[in-house]
N, CA, C and O atoms as a DFTB+ gen file, in Angstrom:
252 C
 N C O
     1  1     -15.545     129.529     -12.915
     2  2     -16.883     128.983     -12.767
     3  2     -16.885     127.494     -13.092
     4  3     -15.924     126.949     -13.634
     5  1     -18.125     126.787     -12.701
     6  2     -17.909     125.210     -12.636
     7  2     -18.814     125.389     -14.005
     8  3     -19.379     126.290     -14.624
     9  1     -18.629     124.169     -14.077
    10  2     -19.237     123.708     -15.579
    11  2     -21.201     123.841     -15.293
    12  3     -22.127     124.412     -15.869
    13  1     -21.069     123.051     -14.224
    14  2     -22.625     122.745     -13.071
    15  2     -22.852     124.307     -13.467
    16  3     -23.347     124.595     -14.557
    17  1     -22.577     125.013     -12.797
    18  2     -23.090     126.361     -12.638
    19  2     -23.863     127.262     -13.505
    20  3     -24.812     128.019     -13.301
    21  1     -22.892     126.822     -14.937
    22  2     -23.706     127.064     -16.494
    23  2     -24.338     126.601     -16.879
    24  3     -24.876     126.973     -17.922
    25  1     -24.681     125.363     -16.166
    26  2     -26.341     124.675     -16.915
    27  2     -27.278     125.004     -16.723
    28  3     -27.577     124.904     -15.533
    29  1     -28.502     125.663     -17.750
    30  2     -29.544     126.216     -16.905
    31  2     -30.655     125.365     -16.600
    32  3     -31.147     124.566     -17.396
    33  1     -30.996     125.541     -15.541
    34  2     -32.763     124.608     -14.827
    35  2     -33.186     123.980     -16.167
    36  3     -32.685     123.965     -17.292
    37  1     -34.455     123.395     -15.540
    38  2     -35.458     123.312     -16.408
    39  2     -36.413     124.616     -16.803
    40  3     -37.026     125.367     -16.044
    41  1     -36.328     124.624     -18.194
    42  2     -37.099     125.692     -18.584
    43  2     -36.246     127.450     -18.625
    44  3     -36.789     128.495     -18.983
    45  1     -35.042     127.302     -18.217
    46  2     -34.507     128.737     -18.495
    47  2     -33.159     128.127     -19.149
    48  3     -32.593     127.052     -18.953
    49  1     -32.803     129.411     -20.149
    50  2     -32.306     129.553     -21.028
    51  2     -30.574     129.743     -19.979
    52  3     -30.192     130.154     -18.884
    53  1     -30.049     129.151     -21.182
    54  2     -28.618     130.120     -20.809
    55  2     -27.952     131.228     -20.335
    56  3     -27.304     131.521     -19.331
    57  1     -28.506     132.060     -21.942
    58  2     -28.528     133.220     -21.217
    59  2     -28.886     133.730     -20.059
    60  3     -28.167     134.292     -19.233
    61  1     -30.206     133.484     -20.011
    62  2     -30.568     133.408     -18.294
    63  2     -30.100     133.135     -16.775
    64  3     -30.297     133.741     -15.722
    65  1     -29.319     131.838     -17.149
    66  2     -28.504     131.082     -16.334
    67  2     -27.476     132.324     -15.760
    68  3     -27.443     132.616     -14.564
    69  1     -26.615     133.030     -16.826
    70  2     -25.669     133.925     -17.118
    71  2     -26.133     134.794     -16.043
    72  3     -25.911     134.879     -14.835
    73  1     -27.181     135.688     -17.278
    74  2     -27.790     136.792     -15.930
    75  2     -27.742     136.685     -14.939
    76  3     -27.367     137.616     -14.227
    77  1     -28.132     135.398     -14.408
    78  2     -28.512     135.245     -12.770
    79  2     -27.077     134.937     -12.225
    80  3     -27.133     134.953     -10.995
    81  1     -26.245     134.755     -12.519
    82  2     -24.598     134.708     -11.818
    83  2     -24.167     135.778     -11.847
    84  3     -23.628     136.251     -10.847
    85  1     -24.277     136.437     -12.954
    86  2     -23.718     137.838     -12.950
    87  2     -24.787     139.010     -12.374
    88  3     -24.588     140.220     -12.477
    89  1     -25.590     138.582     -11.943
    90  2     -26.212     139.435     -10.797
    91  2     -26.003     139.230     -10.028
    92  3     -25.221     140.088      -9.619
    93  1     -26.238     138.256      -9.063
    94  2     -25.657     137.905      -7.680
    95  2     -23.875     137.994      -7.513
    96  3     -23.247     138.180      -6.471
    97  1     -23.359     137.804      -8.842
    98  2     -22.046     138.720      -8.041
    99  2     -22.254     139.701      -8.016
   100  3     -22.000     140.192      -6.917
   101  1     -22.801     140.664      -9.031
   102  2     -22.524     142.019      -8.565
   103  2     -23.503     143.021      -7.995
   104  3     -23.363     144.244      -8.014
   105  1     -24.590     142.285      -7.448
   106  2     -25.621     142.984      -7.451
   107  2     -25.123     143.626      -5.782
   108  3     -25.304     144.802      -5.466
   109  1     -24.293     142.275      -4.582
   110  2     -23.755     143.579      -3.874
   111  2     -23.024     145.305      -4.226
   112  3     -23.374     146.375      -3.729
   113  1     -22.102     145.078      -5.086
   114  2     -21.905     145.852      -5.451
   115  2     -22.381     146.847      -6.309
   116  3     -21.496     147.664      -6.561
   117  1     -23.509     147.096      -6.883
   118  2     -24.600     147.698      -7.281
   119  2     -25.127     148.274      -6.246
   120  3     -25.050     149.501      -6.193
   121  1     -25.799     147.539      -5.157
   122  2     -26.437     148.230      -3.909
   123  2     -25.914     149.006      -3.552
   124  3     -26.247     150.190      -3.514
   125  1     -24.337     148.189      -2.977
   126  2     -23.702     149.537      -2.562
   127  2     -23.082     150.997      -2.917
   128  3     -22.561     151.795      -2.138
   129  1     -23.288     151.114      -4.318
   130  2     -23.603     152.309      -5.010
   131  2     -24.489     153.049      -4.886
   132  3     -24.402     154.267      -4.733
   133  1     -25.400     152.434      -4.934
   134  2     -27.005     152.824      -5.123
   135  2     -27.330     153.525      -3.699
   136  3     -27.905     154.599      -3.520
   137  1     -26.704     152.453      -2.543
   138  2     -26.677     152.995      -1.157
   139  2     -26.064     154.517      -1.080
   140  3     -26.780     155.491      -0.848
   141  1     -24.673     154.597      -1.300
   142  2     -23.400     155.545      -1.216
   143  2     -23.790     156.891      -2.267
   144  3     -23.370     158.039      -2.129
   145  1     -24.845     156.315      -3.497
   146  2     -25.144     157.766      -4.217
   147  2     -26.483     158.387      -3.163
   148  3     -26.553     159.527      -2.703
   149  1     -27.439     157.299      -2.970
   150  2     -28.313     157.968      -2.246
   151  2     -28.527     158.635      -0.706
   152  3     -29.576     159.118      -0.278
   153  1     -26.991     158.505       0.140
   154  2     -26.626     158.674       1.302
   155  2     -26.113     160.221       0.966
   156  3     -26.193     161.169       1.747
   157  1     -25.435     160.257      -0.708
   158  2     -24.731     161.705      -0.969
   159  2     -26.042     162.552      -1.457
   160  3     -25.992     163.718      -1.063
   161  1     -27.130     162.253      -2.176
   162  2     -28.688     163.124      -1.759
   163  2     -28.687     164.070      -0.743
   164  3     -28.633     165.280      -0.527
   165  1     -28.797     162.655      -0.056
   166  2     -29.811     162.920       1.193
   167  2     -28.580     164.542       1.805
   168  3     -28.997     165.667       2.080
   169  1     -27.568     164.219       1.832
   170  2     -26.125     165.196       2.481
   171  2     -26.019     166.701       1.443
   172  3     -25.486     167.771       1.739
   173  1     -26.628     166.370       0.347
   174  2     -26.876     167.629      -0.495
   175  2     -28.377     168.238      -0.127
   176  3     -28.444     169.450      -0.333
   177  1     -29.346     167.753       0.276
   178  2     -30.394     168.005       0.379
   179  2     -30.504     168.743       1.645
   180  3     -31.196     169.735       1.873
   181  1     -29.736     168.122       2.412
   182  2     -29.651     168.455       3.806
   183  2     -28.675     169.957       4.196
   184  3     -28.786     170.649       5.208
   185  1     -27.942     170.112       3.295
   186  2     -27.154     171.121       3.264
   187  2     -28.016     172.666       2.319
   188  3     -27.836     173.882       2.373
   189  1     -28.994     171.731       1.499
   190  2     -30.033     172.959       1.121
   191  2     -30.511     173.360       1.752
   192  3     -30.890     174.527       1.656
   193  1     -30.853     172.273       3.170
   194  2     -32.122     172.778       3.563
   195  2     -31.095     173.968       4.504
   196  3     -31.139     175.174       4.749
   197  1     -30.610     173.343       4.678
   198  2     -29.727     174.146       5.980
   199  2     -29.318     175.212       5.557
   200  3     -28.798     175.688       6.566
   201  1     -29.155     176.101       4.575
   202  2     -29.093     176.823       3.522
   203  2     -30.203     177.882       3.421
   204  3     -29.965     179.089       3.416
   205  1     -31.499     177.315       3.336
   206  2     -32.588     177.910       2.828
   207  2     -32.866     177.913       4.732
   208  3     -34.065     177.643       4.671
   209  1     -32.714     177.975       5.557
   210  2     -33.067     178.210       6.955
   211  2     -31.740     179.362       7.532
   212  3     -31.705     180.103       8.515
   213  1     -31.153     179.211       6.888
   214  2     -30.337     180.410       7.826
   215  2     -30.438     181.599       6.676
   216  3     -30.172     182.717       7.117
   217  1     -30.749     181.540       5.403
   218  2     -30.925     182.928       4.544
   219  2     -32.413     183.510       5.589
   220  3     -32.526     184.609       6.131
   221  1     -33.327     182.447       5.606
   222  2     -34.557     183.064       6.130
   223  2     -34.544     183.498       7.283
   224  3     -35.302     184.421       7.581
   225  1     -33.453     182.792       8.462
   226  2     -33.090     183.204       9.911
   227  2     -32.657     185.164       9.452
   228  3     -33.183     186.197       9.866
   229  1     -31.638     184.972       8.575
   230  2     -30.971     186.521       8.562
   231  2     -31.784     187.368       7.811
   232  3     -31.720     188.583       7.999
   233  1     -32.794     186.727       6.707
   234  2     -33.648     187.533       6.318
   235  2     -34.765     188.489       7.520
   236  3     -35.163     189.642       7.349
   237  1     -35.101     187.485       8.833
   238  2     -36.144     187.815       9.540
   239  2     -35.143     188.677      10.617
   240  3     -35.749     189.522      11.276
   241  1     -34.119     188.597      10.794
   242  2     -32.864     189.495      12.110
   243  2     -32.970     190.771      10.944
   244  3     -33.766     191.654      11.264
   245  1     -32.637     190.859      10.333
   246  2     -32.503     192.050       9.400
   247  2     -33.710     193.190       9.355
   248  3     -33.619     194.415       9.283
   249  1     -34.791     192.387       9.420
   250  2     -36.124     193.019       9.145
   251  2     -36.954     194.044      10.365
   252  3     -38.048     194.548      10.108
């Protein structure tokens, strides 16, 4: 990191300064977690449903 980079604005703190670098590096990589857990939901959810439609398909052939 440059020296520039760690100075913070007017009116924010260091720490602050910090935060905001170390979010924007990793905040891609955050998303794309956030993306990749909520894509594996949706693929569990979808496999319930699909689940709870063929017990009820063989429940209603049976009957």
């Amino acid at each position: 990191m440059k020296n520039q980079e760690l100075k913070p604005q007017t009116g924010q703190s260091y720490v602050g300064k910090q935060f905001e670098l170390i979010t924007q590096s990793h905040l891609p990589d955050i998303l794309e977690a956030d993306t990749n857990a909520l894509e594996q939901e949706v693929e569990r959810i979808k496999a319930q449903i699909n689940e709870a439609y063929l017990a009820k398909r063989q429940k209603q052939q049976s009957c």
